[in-house]
VMD Tcl script that builds the backbone (N, CA, C; Angstrom):
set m [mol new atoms 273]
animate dup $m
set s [atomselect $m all]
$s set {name element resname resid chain x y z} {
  {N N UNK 1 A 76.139 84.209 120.839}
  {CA C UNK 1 A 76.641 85.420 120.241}
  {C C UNK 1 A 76.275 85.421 118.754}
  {N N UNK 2 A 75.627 86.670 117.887}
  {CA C UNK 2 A 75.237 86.844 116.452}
  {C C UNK 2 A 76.665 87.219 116.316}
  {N N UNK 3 A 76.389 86.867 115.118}
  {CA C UNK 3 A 77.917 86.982 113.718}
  {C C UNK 3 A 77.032 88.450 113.386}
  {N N UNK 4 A 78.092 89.543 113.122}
  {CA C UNK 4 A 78.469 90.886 112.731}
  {C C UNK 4 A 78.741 90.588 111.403}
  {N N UNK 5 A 78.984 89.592 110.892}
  {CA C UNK 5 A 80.130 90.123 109.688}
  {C C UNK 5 A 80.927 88.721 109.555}
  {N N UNK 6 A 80.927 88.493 108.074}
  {CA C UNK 6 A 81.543 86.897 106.931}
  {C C UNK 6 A 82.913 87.707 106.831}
  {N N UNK 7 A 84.257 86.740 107.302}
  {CA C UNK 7 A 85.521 87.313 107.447}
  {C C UNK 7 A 86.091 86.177 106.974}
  {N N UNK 8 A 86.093 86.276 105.520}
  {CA C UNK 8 A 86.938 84.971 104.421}
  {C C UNK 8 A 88.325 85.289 104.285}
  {N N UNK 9 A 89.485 84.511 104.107}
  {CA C UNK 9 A 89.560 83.367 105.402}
  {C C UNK 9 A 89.282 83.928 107.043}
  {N N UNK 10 A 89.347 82.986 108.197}
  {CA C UNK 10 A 89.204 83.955 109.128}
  {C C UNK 10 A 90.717 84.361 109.630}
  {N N UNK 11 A 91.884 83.340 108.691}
  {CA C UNK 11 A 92.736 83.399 109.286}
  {C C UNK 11 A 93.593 83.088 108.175}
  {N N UNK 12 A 94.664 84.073 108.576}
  {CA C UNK 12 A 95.363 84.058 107.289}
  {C C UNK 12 A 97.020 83.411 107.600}
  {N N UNK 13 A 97.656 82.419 106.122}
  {CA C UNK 13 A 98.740 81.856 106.985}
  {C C UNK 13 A 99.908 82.592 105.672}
  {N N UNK 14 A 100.885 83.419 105.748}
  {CA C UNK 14 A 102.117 83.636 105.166}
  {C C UNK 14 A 103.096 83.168 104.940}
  {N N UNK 15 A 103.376 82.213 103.754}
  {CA C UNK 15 A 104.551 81.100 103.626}
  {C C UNK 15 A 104.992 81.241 102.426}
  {N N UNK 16 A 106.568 81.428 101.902}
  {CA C UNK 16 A 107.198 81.560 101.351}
  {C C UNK 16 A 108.712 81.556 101.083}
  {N N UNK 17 A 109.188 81.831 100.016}
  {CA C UNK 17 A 110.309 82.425 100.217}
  {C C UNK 17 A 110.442 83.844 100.420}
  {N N UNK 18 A 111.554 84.542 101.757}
  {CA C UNK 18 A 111.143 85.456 101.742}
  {C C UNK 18 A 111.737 87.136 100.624}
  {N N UNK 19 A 112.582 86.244 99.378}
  {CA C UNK 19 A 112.465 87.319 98.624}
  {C C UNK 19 A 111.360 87.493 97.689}
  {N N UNK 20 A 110.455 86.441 97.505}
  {CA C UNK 20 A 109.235 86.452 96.693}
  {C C UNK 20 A 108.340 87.770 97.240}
  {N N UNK 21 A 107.591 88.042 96.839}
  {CA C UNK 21 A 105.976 88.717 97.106}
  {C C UNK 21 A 105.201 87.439 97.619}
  {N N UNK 22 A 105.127 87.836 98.737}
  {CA C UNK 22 A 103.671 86.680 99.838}
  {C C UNK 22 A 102.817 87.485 100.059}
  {N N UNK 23 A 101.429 87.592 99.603}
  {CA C UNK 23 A 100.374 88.609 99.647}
  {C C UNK 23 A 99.689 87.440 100.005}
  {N N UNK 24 A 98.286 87.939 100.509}
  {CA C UNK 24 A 96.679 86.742 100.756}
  {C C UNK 24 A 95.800 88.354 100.987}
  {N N UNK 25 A 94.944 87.617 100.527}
  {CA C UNK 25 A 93.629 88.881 100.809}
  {C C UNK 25 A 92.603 88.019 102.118}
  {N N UNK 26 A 91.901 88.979 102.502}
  {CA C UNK 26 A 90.581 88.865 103.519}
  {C C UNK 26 A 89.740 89.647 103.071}
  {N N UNK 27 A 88.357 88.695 103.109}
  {CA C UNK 27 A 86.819 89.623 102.630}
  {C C UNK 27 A 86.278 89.682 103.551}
  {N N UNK 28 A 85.758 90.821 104.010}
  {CA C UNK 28 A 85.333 91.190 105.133}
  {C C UNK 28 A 83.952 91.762 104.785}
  {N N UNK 29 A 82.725 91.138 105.342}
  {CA C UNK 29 A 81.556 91.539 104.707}
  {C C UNK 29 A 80.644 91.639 105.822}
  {N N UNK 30 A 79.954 93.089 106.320}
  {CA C UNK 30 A 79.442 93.504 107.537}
  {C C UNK 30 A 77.778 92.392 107.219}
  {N N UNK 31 A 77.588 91.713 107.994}
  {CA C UNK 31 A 75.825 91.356 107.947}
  {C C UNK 31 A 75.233 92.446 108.080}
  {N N UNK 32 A 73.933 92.092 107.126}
  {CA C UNK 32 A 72.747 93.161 107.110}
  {C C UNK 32 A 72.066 93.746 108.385}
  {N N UNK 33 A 71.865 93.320 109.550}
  {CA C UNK 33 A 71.513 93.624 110.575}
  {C C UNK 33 A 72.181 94.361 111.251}
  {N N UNK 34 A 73.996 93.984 111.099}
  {CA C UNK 34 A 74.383 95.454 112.261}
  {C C UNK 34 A 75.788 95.902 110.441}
  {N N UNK 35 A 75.317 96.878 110.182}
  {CA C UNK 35 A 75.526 97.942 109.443}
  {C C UNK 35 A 77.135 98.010 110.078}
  {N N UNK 36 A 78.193 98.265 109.576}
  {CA C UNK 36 A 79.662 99.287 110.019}
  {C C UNK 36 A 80.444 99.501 108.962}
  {N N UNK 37 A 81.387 100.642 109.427}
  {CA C UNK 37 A 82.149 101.254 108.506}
  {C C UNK 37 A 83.355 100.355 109.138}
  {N N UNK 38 A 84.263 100.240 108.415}
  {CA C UNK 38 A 86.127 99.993 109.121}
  {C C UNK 38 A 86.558 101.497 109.055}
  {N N UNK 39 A 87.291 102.100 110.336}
  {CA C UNK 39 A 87.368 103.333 110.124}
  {C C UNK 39 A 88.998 103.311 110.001}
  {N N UNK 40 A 89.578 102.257 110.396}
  {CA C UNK 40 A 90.972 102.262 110.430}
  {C C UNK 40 A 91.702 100.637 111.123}
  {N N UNK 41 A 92.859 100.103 110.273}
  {CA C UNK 41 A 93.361 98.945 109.811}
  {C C UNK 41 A 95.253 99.378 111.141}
  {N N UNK 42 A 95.154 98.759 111.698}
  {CA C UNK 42 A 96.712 98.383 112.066}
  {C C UNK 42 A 97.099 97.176 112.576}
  {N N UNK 43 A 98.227 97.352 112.733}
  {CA C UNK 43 A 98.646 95.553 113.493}
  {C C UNK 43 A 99.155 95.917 114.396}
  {N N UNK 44 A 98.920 95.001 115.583}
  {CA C UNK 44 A 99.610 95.197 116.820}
  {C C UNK 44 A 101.023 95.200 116.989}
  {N N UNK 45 A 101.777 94.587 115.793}
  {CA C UNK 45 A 103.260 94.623 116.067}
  {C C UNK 45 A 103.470 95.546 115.297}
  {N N UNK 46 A 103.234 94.764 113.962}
  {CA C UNK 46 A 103.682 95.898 112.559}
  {C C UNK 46 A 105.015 95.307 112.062}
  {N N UNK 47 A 105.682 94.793 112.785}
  {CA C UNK 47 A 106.658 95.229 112.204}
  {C C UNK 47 A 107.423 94.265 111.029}
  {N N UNK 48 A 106.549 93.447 110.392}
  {CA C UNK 48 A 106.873 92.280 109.472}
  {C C UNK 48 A 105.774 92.107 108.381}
  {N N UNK 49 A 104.789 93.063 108.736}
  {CA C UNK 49 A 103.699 92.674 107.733}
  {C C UNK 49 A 102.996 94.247 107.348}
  {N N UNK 50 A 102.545 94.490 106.021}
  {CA C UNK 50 A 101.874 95.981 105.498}
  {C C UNK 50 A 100.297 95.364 105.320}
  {N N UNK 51 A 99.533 96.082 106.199}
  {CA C UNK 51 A 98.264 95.945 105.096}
  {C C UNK 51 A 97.817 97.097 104.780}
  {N N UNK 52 A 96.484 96.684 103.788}
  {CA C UNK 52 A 95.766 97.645 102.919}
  {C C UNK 52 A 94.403 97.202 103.456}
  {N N UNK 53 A 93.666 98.470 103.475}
  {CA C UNK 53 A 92.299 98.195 103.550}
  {C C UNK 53 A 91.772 98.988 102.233}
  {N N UNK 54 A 90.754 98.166 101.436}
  {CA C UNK 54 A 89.970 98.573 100.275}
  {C C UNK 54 A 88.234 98.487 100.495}
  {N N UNK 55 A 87.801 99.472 100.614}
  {CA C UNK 55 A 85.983 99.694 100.431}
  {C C UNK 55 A 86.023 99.503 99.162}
  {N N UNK 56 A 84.977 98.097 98.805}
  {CA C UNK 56 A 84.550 97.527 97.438}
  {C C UNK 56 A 83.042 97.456 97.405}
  {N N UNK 57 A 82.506 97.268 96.098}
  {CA C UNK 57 A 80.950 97.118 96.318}
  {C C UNK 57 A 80.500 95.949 96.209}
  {N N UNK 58 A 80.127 95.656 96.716}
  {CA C UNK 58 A 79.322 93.937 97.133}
  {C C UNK 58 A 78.344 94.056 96.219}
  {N N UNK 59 A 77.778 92.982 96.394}
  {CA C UNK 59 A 76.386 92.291 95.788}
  {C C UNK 59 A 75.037 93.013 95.820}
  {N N UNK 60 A 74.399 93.941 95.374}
  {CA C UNK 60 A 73.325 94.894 95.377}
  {C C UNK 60 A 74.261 95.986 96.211}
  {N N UNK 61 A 73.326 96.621 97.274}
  {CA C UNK 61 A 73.870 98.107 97.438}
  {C C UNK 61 A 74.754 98.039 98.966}
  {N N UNK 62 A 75.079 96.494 98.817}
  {CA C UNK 62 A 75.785 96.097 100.383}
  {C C UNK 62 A 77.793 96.315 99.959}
  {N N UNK 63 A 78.077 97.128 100.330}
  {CA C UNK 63 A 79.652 97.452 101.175}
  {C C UNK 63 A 80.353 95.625 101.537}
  {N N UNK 64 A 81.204 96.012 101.307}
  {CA C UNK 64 A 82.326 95.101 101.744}
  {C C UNK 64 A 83.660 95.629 101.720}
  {N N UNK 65 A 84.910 94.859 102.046}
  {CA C UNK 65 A 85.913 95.269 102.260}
  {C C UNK 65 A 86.993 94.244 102.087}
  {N N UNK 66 A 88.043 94.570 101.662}
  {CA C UNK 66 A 89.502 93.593 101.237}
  {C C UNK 66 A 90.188 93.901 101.470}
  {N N UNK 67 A 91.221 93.425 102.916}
  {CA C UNK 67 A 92.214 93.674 103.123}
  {C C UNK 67 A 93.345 92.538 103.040}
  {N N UNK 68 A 94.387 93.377 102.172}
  {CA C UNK 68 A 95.587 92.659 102.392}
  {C C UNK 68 A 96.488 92.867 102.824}
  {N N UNK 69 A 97.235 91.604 102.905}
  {CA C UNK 69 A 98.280 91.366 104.046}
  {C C UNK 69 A 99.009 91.365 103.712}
  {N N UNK 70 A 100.352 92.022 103.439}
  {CA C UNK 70 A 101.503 91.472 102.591}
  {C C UNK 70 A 103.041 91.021 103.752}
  {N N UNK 71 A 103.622 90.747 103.295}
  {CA C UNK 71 A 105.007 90.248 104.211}
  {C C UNK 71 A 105.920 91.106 104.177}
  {N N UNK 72 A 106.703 91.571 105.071}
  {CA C UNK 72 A 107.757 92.320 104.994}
  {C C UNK 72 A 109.203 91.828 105.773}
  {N N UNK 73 A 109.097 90.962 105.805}
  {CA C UNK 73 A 110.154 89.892 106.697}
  {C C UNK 73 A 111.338 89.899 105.301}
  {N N UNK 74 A 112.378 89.861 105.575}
  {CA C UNK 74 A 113.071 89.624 104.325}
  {C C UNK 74 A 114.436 88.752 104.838}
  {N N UNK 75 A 114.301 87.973 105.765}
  {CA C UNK 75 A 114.865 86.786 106.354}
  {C C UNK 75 A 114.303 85.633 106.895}
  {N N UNK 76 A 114.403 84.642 106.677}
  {CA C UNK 76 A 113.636 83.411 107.041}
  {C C UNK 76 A 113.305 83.308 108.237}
  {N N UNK 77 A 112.316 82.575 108.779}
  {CA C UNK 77 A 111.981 82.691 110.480}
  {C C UNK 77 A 110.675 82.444 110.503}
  {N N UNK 78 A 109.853 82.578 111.387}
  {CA C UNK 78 A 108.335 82.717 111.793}
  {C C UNK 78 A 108.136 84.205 112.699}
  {N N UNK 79 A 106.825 83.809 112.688}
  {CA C UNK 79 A 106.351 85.191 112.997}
  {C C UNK 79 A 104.756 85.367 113.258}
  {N N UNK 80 A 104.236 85.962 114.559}
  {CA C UNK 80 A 102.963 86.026 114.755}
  {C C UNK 80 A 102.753 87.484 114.534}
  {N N UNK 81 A 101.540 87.872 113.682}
  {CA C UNK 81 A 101.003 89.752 114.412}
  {C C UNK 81 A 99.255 89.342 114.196}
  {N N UNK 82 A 98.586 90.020 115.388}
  {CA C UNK 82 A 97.260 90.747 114.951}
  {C C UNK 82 A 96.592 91.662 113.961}
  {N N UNK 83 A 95.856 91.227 113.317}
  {CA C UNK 83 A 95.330 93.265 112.549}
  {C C UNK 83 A 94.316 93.344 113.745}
  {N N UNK 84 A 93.963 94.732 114.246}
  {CA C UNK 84 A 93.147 95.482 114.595}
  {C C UNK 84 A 92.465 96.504 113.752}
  {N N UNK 85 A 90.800 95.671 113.600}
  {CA C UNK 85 A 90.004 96.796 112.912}
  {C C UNK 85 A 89.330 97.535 113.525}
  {N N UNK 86 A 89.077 98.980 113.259}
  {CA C UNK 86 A 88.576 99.769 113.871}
  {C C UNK 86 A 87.478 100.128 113.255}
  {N N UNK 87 A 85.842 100.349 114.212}
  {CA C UNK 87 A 84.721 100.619 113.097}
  {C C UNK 87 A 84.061 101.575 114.122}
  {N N UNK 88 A 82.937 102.114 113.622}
  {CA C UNK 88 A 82.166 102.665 113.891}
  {C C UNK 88 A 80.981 102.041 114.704}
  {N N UNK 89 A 80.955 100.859 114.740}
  {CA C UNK 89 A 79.872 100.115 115.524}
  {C C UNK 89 A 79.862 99.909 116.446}
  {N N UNK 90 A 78.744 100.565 117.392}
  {CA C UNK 90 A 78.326 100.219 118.807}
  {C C UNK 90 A 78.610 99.233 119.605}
  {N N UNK 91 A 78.966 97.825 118.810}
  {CA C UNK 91 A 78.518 96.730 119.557}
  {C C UNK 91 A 80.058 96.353 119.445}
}
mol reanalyze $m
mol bondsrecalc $m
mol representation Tube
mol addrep $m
């Protein structure tokens, strides 16, 4: 299988206290060969975590993207969710 796309970290871990701000970012950078837009960012649960998706400009005239993750838990515990990105690409 070809790599689509450099997804720094690939995995993101949320630890804190939970009245602090716990943010982490992800760089999401499409490879030159298969081209995509992100057309839309959700999580399968939702219900403990906000993200943001940001279109940034990369390195010459190549697109990238930063999304963050922030926490919304405001009681101690654990907790799993997915993001689901949505793009425009065929494959």
């Amino acid at each position: 299988m070809e790599k689509f796309a450099t997804i720094t970290p690939n995995r993101i871990r949320l630890a804190g206290e939970p009245q602090t701000p716990i943010k982490s970012e992800v760089r999401i950078v499409p490879e030159n060969k298969y081209p995509f837009r992100i057309l839309d960012v959700s999580a399968k649960n939702g219900e403990n975590i906000r993200q943001h998706l940001q279109e940034v400009q990369g390195s010459g005239d190549q697109k990238e993207y930063r999304l963050t993750v922030e926490n919304m838990k405001k009681e101690n515990g654990r907790y799993f969710d997915t993001i689901v990105l949505k793009t425009d690409s065929p494959i």
